[in-house]
PDB file as gemmi writes it, atoms N, CA and C in Angstrom:
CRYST1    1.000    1.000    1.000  90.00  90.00  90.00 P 1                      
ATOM      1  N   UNK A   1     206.213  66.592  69.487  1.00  0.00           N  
ATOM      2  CA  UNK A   1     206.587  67.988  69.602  1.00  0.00           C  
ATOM      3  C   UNK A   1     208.054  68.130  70.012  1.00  0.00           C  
ATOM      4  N   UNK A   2     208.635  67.688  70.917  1.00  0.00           N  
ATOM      5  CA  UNK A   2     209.424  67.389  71.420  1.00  0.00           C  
ATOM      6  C   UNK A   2     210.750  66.965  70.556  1.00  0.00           C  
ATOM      7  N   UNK A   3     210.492  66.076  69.501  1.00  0.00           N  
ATOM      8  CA  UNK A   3     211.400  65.923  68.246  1.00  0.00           C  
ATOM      9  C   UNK A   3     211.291  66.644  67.281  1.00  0.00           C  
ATOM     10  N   UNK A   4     210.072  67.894  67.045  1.00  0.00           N  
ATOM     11  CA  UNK A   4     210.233  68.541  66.130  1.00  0.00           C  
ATOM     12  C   UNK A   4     211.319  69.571  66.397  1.00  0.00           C  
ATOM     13  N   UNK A   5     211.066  69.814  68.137  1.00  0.00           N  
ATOM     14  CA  UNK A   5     212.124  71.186  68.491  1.00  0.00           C  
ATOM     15  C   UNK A   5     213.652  70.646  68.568  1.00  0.00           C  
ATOM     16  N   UNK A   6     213.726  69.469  69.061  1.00  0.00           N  
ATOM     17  CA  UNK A   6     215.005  68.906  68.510  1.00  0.00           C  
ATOM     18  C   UNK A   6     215.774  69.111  67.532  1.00  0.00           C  
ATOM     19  N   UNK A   7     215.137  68.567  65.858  1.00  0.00           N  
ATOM     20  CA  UNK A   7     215.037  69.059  64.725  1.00  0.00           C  
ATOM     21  C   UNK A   7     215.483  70.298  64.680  1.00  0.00           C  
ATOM     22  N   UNK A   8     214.583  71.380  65.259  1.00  0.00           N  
ATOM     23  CA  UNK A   8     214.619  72.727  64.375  1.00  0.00           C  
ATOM     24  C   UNK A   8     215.994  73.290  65.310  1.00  0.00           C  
ATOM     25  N   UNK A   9     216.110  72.702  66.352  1.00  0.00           N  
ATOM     26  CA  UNK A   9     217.558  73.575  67.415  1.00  0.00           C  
ATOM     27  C   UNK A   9     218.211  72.579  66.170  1.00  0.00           C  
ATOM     28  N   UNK A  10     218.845  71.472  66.071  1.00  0.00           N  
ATOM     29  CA  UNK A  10     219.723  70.892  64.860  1.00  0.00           C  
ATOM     30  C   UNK A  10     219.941  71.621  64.156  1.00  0.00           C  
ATOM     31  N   UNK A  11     218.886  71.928  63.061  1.00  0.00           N  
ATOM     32  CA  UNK A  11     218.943  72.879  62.132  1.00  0.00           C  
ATOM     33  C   UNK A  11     219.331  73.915  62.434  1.00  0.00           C  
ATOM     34  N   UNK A  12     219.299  74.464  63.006  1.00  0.00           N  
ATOM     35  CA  UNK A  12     219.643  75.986  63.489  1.00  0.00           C  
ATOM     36  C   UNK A  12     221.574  75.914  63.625  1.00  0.00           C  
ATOM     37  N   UNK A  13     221.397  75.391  64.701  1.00  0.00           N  
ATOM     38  CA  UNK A  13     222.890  74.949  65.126  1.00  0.00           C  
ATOM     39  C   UNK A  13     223.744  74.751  63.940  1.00  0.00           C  
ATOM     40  N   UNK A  14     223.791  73.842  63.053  1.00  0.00           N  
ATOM     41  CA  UNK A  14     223.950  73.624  61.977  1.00  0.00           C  
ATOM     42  C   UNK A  14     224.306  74.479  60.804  1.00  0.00           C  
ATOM     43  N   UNK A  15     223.211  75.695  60.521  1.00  0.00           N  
ATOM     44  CA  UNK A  15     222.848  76.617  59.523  1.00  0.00           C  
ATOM     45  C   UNK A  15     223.984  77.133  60.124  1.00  0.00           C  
ATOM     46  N   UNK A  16     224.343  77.791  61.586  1.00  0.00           N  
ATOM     47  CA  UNK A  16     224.853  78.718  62.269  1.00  0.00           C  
ATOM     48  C   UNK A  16     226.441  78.524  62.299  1.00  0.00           C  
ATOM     49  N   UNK A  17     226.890  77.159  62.378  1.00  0.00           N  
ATOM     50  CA  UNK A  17     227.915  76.274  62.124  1.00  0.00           C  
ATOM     51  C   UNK A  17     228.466  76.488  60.589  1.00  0.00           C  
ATOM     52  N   UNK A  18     227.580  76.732  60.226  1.00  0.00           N  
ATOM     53  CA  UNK A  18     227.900  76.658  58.388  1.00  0.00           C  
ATOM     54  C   UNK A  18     227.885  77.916  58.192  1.00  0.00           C  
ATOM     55  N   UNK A  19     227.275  79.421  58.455  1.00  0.00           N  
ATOM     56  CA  UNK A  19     227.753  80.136  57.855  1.00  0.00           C  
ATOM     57  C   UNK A  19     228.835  80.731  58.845  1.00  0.00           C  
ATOM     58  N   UNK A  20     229.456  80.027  60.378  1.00  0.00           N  
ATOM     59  CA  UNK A  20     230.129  80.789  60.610  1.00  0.00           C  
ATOM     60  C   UNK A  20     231.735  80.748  60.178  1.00  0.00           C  
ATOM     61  N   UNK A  21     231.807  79.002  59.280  1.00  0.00           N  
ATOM     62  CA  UNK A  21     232.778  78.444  58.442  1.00  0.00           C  
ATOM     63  C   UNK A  21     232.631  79.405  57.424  1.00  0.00           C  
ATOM     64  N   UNK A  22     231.507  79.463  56.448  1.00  0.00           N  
ATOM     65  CA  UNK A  22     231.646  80.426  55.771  1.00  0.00           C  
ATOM     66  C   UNK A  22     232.570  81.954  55.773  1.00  0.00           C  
ATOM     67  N   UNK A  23     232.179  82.611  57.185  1.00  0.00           N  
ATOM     68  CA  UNK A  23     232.853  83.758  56.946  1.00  0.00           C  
ATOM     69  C   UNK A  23     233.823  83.513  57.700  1.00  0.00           C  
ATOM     70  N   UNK A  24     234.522  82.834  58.295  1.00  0.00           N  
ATOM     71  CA  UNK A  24     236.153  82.744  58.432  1.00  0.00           C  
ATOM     72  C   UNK A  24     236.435  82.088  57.399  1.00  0.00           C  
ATOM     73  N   UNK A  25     236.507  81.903  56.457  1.00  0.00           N  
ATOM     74  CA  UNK A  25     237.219  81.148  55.226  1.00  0.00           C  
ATOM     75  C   UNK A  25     237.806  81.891  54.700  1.00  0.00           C  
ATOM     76  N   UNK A  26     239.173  82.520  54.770  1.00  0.00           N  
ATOM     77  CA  UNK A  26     239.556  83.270  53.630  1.00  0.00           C  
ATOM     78  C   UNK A  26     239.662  83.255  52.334  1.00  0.00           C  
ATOM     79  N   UNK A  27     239.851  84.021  51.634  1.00  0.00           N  
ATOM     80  CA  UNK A  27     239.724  83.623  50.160  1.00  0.00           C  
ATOM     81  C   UNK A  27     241.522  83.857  50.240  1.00  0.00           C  
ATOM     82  N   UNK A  28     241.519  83.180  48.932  1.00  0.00           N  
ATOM     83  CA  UNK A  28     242.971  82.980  48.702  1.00  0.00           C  
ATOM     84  C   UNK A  28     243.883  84.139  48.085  1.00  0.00           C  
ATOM     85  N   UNK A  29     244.707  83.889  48.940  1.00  0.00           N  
ATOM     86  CA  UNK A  29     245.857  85.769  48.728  1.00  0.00           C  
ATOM     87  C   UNK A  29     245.990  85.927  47.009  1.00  0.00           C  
ATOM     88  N   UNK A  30     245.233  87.202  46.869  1.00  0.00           N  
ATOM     89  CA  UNK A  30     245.706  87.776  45.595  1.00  0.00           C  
ATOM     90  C   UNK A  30     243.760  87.493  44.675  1.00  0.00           C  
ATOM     91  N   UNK A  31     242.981  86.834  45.747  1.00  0.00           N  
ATOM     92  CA  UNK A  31     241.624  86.694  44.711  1.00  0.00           C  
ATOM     93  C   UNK A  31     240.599  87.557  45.690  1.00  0.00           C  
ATOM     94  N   UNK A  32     240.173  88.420  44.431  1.00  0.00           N  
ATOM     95  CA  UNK A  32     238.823  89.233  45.290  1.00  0.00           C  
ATOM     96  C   UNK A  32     237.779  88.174  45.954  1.00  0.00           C  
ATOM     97  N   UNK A  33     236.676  88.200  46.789  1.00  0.00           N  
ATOM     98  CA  UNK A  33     235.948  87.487  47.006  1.00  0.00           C  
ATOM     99  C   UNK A  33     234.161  87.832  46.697  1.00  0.00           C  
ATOM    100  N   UNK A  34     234.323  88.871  45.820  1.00  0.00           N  
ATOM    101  CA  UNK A  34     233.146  89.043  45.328  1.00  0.00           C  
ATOM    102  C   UNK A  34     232.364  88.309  44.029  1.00  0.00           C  
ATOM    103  N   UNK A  35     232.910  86.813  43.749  1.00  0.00           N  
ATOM    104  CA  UNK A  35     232.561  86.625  42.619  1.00  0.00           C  
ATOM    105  C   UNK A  35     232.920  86.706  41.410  1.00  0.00           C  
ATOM    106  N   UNK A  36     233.057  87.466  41.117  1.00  0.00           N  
ATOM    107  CA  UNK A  36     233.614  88.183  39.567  1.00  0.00           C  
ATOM    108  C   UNK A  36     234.980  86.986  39.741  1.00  0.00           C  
ATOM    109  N   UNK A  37     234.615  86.496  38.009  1.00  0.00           N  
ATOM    110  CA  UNK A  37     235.481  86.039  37.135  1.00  0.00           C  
ATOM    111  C   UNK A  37     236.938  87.158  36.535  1.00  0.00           C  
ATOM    112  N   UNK A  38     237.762  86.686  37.036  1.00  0.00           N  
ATOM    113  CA  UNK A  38     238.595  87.483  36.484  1.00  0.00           C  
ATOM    114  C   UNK A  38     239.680  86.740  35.657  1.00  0.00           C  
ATOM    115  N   UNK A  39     239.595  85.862  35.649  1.00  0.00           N  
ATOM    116  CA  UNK A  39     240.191  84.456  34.668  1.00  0.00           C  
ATOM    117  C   UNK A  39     239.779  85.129  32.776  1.00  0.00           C  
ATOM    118  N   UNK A  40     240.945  85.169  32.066  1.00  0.00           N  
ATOM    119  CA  UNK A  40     241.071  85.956  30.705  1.00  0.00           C  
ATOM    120  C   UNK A  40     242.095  85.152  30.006  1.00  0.00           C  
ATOM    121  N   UNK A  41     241.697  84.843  28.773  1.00  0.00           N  
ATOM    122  CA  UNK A  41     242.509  84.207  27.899  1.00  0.00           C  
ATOM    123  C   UNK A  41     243.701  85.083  27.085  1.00  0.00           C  
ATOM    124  N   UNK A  42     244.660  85.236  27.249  1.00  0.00           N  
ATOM    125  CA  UNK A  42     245.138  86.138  26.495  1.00  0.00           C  
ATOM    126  C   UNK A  42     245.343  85.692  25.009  1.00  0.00           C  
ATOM    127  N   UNK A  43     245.773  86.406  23.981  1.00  0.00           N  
ATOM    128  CA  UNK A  43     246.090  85.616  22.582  1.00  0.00           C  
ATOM    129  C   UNK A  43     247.027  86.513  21.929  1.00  0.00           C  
ATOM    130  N   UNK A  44     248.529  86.054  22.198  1.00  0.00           N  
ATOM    131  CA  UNK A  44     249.451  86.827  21.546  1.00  0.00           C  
ATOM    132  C   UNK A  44     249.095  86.962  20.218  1.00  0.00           C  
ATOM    133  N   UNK A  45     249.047  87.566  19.768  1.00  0.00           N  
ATOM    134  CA  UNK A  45     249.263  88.285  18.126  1.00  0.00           C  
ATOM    135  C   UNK A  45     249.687  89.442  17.551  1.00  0.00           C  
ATOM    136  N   UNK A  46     250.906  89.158  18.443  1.00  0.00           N  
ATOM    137  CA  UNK A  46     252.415  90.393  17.924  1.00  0.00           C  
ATOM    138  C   UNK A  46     253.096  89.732  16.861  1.00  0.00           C  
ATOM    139  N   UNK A  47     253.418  88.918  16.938  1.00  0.00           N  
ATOM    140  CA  UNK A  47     253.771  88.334  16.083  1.00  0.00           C  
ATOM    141  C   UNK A  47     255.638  88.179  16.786  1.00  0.00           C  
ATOM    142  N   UNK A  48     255.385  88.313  17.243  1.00  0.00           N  
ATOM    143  CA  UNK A  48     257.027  88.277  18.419  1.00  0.00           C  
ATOM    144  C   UNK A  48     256.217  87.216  19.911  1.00  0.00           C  
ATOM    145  N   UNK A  49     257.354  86.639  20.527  1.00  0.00           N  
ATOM    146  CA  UNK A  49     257.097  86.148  21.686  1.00  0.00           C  
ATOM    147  C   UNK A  49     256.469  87.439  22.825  1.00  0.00           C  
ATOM    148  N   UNK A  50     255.902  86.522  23.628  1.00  0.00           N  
ATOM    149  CA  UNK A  50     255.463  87.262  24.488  1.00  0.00           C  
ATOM    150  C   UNK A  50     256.058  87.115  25.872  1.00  0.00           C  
ATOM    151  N   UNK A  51     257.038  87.516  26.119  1.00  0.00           N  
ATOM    152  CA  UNK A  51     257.852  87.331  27.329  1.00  0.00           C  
ATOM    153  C   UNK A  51     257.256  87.714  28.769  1.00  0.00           C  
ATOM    154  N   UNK A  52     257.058  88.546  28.852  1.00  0.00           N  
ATOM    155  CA  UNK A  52     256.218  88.748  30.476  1.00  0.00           C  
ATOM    156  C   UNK A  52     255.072  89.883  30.207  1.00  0.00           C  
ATOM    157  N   UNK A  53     254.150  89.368  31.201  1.00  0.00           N  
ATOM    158  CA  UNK A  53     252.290  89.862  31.509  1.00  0.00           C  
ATOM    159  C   UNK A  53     252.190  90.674  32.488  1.00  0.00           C  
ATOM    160  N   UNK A  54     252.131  92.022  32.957  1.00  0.00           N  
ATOM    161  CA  UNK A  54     251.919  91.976  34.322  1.00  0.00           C  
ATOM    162  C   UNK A  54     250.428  93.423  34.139  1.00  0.00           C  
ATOM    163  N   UNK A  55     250.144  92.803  35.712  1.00  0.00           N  
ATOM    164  CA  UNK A  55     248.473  93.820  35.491  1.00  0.00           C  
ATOM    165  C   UNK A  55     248.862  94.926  36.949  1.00  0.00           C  
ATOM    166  N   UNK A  56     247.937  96.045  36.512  1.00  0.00           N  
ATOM    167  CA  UNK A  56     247.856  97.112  37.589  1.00  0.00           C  
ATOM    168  C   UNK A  56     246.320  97.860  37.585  1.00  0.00           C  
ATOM    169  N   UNK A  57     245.684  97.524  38.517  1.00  0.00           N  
ATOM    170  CA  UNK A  57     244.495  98.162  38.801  1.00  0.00           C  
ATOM    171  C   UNK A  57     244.596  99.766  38.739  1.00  0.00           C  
ATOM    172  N   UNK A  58     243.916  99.834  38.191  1.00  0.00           N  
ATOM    173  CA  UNK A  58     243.857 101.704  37.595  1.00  0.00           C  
ATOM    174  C   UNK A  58     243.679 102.480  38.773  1.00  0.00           C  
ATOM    175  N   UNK A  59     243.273 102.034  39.784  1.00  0.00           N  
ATOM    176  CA  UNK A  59     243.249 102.647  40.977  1.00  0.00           C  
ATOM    177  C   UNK A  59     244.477 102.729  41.700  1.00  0.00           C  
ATOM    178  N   UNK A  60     245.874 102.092  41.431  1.00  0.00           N  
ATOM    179  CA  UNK A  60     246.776 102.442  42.124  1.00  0.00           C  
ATOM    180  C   UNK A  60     247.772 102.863  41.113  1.00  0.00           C  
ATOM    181  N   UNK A  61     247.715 102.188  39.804  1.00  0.00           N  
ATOM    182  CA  UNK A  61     249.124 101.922  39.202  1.00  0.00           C  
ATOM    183  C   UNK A  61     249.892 101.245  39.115  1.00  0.00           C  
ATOM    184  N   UNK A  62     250.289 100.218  40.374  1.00  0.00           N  
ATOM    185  CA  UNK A  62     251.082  99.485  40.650  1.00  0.00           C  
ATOM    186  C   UNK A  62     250.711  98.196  40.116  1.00  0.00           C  
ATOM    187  N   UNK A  63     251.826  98.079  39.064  1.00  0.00           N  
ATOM    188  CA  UNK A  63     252.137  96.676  38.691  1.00  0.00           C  
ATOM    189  C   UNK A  63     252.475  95.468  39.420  1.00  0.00           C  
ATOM    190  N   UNK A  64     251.895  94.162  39.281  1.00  0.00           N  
ATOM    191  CA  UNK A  64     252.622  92.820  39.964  1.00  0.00           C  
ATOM    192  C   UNK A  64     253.496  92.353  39.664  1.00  0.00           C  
ATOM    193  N   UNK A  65     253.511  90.737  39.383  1.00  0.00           N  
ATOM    194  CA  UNK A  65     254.314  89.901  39.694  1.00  0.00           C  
ATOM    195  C   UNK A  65     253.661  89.760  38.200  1.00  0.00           C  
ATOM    196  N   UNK A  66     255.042  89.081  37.130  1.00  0.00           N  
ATOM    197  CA  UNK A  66     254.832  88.863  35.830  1.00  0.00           C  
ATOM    198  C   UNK A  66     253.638  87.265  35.940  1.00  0.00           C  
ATOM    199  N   UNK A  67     252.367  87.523  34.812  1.00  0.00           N  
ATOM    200  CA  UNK A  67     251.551  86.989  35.292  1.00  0.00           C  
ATOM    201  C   UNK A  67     251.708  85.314  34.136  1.00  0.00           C  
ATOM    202  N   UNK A  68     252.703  85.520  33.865  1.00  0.00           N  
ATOM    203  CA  UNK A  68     253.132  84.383  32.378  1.00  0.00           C  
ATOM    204  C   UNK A  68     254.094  83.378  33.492  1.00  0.00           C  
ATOM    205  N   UNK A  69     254.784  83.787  34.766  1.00  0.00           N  
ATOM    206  CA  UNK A  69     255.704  82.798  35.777  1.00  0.00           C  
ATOM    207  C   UNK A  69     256.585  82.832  34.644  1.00  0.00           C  
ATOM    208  N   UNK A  70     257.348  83.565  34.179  1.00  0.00           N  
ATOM    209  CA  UNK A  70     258.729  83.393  33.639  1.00  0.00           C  
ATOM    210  C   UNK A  70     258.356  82.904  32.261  1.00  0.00           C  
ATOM    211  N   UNK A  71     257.273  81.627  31.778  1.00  0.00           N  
ATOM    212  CA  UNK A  71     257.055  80.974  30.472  1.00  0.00           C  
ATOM    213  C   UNK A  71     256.414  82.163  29.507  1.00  0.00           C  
ATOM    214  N   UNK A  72     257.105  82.130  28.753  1.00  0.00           N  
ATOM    215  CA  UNK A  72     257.485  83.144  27.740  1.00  0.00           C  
ATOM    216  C   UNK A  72     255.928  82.071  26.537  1.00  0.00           C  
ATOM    217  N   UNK A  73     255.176  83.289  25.781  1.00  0.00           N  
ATOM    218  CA  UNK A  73     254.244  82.644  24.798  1.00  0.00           C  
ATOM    219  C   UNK A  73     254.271  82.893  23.790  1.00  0.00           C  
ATOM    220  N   UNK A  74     254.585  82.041  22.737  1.00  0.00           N  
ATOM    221  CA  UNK A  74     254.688  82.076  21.374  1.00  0.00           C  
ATOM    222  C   UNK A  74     253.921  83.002  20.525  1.00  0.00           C  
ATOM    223  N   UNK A  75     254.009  83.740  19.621  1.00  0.00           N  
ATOM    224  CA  UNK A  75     253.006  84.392  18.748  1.00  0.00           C  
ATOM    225  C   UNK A  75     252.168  83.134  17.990  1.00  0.00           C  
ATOM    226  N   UNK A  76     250.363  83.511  18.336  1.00  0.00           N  
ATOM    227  CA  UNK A  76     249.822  82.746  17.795  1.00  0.00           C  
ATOM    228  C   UNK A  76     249.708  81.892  18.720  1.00  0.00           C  
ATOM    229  N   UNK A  77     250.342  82.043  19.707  1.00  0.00           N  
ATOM    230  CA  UNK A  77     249.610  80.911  21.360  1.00  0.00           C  
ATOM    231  C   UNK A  77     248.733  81.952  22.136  1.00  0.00           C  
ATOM    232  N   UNK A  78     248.095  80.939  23.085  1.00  0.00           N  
ATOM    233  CA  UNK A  78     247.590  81.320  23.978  1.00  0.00           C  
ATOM    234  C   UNK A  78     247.500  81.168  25.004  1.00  0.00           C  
ATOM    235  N   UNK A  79     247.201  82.180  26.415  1.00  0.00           N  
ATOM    236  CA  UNK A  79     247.475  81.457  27.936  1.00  0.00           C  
ATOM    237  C   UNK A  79     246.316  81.780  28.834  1.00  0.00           C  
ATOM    238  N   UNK A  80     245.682  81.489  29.411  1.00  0.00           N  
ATOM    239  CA  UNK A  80     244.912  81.626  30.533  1.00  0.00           C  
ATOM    240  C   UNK A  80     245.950  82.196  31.619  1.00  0.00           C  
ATOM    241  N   UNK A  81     245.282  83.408  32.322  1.00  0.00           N  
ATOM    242  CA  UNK A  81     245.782  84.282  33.502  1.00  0.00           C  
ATOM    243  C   UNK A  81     244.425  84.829  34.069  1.00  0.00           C  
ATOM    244  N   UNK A  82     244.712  84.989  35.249  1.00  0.00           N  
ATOM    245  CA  UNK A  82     243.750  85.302  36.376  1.00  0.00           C  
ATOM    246  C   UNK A  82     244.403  86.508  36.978  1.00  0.00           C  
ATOM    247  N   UNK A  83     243.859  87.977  36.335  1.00  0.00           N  
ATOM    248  CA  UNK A  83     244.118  88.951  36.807  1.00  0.00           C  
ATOM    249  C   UNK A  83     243.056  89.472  37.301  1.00  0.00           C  
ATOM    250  N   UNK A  84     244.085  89.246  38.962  1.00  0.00           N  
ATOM    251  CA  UNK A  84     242.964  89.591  40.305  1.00  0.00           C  
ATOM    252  C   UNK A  84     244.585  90.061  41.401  1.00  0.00           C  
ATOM    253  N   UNK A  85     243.989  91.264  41.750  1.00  0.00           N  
ATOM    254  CA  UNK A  85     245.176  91.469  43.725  1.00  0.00           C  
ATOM    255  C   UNK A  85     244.850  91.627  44.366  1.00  0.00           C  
ATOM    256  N   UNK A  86     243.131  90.684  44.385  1.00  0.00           N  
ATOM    257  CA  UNK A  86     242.515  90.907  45.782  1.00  0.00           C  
ATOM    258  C   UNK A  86     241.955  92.167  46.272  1.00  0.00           C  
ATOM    259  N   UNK A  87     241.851  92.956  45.359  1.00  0.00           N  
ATOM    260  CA  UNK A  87     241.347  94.365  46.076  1.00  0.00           C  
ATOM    261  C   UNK A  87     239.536  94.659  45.823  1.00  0.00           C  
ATOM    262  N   UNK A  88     239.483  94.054  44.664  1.00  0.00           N  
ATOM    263  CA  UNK A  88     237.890  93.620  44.245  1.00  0.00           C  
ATOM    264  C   UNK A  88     237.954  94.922  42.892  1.00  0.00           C  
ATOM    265  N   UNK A  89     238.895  95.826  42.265  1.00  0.00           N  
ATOM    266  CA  UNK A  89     239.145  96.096  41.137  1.00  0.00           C  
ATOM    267  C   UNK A  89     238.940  95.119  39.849  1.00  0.00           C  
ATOM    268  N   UNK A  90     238.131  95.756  38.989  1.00  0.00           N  
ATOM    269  CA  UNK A  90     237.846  95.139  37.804  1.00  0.00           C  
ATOM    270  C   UNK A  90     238.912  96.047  36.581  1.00  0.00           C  
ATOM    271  N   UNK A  91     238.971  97.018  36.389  1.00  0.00           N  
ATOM    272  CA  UNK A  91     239.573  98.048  35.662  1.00  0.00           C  
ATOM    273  C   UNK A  91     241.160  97.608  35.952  1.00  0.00           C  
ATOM    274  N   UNK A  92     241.862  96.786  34.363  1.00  0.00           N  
ATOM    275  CA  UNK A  92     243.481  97.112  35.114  1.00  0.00           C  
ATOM    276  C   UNK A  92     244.283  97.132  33.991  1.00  0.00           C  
ATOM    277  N   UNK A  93     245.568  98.119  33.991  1.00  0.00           N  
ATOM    278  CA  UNK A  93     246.521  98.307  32.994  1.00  0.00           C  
ATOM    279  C   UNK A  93     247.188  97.174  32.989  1.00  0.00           C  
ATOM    280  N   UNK A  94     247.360  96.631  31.184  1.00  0.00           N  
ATOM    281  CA  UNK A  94     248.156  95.582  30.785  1.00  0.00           C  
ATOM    282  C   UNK A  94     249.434  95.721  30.718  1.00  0.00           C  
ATOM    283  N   UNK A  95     250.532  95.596  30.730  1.00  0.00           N  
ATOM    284  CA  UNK A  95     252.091  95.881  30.491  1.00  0.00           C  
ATOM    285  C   UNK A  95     252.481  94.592  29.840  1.00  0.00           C  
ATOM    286  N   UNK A  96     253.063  94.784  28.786  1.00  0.00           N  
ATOM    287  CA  UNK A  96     253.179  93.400  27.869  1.00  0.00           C  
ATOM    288  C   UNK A  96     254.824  93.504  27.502  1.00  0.00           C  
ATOM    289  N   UNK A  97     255.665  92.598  27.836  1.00  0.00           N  
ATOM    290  CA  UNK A  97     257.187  92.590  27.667  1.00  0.00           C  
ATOM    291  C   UNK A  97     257.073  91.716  26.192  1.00  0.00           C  
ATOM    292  N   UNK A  98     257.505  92.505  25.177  1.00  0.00           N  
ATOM    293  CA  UNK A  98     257.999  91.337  24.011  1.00  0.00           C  
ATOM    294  C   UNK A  98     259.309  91.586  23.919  1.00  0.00           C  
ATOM    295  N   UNK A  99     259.801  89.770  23.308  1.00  0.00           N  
ATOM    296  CA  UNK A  99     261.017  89.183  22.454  1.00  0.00           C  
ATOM    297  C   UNK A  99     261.946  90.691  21.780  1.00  0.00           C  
ATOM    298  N   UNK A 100     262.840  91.180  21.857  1.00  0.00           N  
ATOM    299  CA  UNK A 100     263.614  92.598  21.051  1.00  0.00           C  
ATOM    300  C   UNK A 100     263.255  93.333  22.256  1.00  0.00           C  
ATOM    301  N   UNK A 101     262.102  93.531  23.224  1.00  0.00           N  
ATOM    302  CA  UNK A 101     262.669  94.835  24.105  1.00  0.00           C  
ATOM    303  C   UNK A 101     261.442  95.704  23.882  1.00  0.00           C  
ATOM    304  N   UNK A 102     260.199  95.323  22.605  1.00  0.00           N  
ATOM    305  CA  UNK A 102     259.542  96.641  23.229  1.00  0.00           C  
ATOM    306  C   UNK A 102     258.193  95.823  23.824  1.00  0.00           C  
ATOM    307  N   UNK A 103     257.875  97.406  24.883  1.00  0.00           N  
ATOM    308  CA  UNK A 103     256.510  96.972  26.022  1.00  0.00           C  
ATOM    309  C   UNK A 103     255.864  97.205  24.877  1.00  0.00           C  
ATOM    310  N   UNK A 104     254.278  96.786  25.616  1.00  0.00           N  
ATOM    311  CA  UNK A 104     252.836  97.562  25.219  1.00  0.00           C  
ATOM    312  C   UNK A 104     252.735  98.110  26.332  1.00  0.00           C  
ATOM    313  N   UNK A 105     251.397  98.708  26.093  1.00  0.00           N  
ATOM    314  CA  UNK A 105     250.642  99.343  27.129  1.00  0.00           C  
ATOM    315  C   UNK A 105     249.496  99.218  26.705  1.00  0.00           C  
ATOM    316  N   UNK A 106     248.332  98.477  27.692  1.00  0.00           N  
ATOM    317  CA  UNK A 106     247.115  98.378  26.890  1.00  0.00           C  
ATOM    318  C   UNK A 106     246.312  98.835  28.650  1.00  0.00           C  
ATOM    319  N   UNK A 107     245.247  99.836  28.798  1.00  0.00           N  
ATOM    320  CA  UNK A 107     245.156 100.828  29.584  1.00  0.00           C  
ATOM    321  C   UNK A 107     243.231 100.387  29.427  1.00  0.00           C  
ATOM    322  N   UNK A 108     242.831 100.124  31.012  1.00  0.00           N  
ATOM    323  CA  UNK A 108     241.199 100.255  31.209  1.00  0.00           C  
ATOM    324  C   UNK A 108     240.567  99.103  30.495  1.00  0.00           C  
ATOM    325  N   UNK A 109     241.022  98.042  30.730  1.00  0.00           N  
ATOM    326  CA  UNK A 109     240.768  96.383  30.729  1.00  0.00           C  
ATOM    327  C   UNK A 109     239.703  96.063  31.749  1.00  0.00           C  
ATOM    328  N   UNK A 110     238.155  95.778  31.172  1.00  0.00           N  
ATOM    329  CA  UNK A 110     237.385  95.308  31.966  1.00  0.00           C  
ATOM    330  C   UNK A 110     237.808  93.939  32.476  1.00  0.00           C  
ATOM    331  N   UNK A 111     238.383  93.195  33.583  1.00  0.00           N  
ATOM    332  CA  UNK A 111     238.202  92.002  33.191  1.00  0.00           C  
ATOM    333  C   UNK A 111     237.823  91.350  33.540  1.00  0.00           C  
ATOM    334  N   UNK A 112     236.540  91.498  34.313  1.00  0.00           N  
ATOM    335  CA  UNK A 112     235.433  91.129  34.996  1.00  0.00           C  
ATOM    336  C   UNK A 112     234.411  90.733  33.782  1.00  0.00           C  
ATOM    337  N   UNK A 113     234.825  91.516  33.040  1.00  0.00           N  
ATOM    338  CA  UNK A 113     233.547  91.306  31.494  1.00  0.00           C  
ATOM    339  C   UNK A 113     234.488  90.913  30.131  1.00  0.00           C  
ATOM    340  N   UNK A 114     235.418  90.634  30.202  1.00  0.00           N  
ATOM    341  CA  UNK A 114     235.972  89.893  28.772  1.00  0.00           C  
ATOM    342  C   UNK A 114     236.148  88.418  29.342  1.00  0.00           C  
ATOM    343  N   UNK A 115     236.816  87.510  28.654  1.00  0.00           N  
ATOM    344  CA  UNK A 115     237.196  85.767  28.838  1.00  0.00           C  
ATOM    345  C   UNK A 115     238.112  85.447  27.876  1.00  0.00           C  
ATOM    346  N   UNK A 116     238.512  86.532  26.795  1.00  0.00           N  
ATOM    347  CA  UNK A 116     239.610  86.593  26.057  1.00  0.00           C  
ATOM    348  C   UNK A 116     239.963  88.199  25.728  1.00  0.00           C  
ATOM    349  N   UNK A 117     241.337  88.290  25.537  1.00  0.00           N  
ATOM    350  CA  UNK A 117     242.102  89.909  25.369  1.00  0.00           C  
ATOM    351  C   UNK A 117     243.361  89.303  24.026  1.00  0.00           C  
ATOM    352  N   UNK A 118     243.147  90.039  23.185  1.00  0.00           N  
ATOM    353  CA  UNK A 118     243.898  89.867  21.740  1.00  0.00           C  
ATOM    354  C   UNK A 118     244.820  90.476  21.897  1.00  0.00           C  
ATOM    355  N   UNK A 119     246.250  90.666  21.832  1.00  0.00           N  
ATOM    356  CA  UNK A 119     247.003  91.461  22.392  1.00  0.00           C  
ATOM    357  C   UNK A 119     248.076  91.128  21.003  1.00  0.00           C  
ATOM    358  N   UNK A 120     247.752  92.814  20.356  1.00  0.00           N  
ATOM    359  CA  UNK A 120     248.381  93.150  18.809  1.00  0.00           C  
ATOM    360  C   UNK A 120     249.039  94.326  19.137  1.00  0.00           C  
ATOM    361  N   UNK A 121     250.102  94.647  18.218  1.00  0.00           N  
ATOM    362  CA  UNK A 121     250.974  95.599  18.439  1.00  0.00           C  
ATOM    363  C   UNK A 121     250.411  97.068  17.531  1.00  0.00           C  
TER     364      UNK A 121                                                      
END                                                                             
């Protein structure tokens, strides 16, 4: 008896140890922590380079940090980006810089529910 209660205080201790690592763990600046995939393939097909990416959750407007890091993508390439700012927003406006000077605007991007975005002029 005596080693079972041993056991079960272990266990306990343990479980209690583990989820209290759990919730001090931050998640990493700029990623929601609810799960949701927000990782999206983009696929230029402007047929012009694709010079800078940047996303804005429809709830504020506010655009980031260009989501390409400066590397500019070929028409007919493709890039993996993880548009997330940590706020737990799924809904976000695209802003697309091409090669000559003109934006897009591509407006109410699930991207919690796509894994690729075709991005045509």
């Amino acid at each position: 008896m005596h080693a079972r209660r041993t056991f079960t205080a272990a266990l306990i201790a343990a479980s209690l140890g583990l989820a209290g690592l759990a919730g001090a763990a931050p998640t990493p600046q700029g990623q929601s922590g609810d799960g949701q995939n927000r990782r999206v393939r983009i696929h230029n097909q402007t047929g012009v380079a694709l010079q800078t990416l940047q996303a804005a959750d429809v709830r504020t407007g506010t655009f980031g940090a260009d989501l390409l890091g400066g590397t500019p993508v070929a028409s007919g390439a493709s890039v993996p980006v993880t548009i997330d700012d940590g706020a737990g927003g799924c809904l976000y406006d695209l802003r697309a810089g091409l090669a000559g000077g003109q934006t897009l605007l591509r407006e109410n991007i699930n991207v919690c529910r796509i894994a690729d975005y075709y991005l045509t002029r």
